[in-house]
C-alpha positions, -999 to 999 in steps of 0.1 A, spaced: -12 563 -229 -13 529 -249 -5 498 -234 27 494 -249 46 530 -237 34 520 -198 52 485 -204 82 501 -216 85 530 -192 84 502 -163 115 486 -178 150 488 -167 177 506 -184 193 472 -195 159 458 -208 152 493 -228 185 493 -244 181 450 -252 145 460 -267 157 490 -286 187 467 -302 159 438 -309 134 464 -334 165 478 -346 174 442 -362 139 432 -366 124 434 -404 82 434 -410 66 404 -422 50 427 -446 65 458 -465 43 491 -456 37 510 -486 18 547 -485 -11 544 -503 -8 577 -525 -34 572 -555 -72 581 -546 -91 555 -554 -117 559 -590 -148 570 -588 -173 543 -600 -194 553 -627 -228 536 -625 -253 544 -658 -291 544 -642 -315 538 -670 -347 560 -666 -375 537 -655 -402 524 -686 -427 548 -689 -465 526 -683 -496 547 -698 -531 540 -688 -557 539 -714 -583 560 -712 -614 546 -697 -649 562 -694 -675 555 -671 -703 524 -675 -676 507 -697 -669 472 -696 -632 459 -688 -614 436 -707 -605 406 -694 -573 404 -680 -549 395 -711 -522 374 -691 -527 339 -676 -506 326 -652 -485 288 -663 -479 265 -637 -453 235 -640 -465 202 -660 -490 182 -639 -477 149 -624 -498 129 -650 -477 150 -677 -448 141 -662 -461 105 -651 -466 102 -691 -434 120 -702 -410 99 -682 -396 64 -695 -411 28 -682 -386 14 -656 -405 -23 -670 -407 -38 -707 -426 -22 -734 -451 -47 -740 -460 -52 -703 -459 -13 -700 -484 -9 -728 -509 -32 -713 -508 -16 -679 -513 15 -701 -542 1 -717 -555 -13 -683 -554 -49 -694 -536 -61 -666 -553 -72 -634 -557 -54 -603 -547 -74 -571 -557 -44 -544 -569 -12 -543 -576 14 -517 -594 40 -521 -582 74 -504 -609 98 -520 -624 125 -496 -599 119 -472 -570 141 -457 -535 145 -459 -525 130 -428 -555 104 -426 -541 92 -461 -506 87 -463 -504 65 -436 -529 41 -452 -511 48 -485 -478 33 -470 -490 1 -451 -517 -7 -480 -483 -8 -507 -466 -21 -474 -489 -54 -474 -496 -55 -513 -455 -58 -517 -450 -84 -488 -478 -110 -502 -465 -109 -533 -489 -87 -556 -473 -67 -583 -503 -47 -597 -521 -18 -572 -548 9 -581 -550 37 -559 -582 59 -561 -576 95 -552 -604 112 -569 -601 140 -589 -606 167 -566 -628 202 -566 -625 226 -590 -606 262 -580 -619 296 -594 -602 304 -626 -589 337 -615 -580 329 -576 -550 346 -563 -528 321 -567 -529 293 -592 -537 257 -575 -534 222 -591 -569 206 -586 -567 176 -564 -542 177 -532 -543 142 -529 -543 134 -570 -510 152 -570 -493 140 -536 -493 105 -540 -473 97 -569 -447 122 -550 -452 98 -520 -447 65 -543 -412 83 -557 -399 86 -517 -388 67 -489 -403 44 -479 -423 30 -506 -401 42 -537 -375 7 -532 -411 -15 -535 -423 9 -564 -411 0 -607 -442 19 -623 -467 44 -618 -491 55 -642 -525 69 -644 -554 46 -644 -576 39 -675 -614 52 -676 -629 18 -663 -607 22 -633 -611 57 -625 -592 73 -653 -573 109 -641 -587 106 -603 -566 71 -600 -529 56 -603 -519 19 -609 -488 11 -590 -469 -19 -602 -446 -35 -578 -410 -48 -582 -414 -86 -572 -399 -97 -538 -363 -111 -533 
């Protein structure tokens, strides 16, 4: 028995007759409709799966090489060279050329992640607060990965996470350039970072 017909049998004859007279004036929110169509199948086309054949391949013969090669997203230098100068051409092209003067460097090659960028962050610290504007950072160039390794790998962990580090908080606010060094200062395996000037 539901929960309603017990309260309604323990009502008096008054309250019945009161509750019939209340649904007899009371309307539905919502009109109740029948639902009387079935509803359509769905017709769903399956394409037969692309038939792969394997070449025939006797014994004692040599494999080709595999014929794909796997792409990775541009390098930071790419992008480094690819994005505009936040500073005036003709200063840009001689930090380009390496023709400006180095106030500072640091040299973070051979070490780790976490030993470097804390030394990365209070060396540009300390550079921006006495007043230099031009930085090299040596991060080496890094060991060279198998060709075919599982999984395609930039060469050089630290090469590639410090100009990502220079572009975030904290140092990105003391940062206007960031290029890759010229050969005489360490060419691909170093950065020059040119600081916005104090106010």
């Amino acid at each position: 028995m539901s929960r309603r017909r017990r309260y309604l049998d323990k009502l008096s004859e008054d309250d019945r007759a009161l509750w019939e007279k209340v649904v007899e004036r009371t309307e539905p929110l919502r009109p109740v409709t029948a639902i009387t169509a079935e509803p359509k199948a769905l017709s769903i086309s399956v394409k037969a799966p692309a038939t792969f054949r394997i070449q025939n391949f006797q014994l004692g013969e040599k494999t080709a090489k595999p014929q794909f090669k796997m792409h990775l997203t541009p390098s930071l230098d790419e992008f480094l060279a690819a994005t505009s100068p936040n500073m005036d051409k003709r200063n840009f092209d001689r930090l380009k050329k390496g023709k400006m003067s180095v106030e500072g460097t640091i040299d973070l090659h051979g070490l780790t992640i976490a030993e470097a960028h804390p030394r990365l962050n209070a060396f540009i610290r300390n550079g921006h607060a006495s007043g230099k504007r031009l930085l090299l950072v040596i991060t080496g160039k890094g060991k060279q990965t198998q060709e075919y390794a599982l999984a395609p790998q930039r060469r050089g962990v630290l090469r590639h996470q410090v100009p990502q580090w220079l572009s975030m908080a904290p140092l990105a606010p003391m940062v206007l350039q960031v290029t890759q060094a010229t050969q005489k200062h360490g060419g691909g395996g170093a950065y020059y970072v040119y600081l916005r000037r104090q106010r």
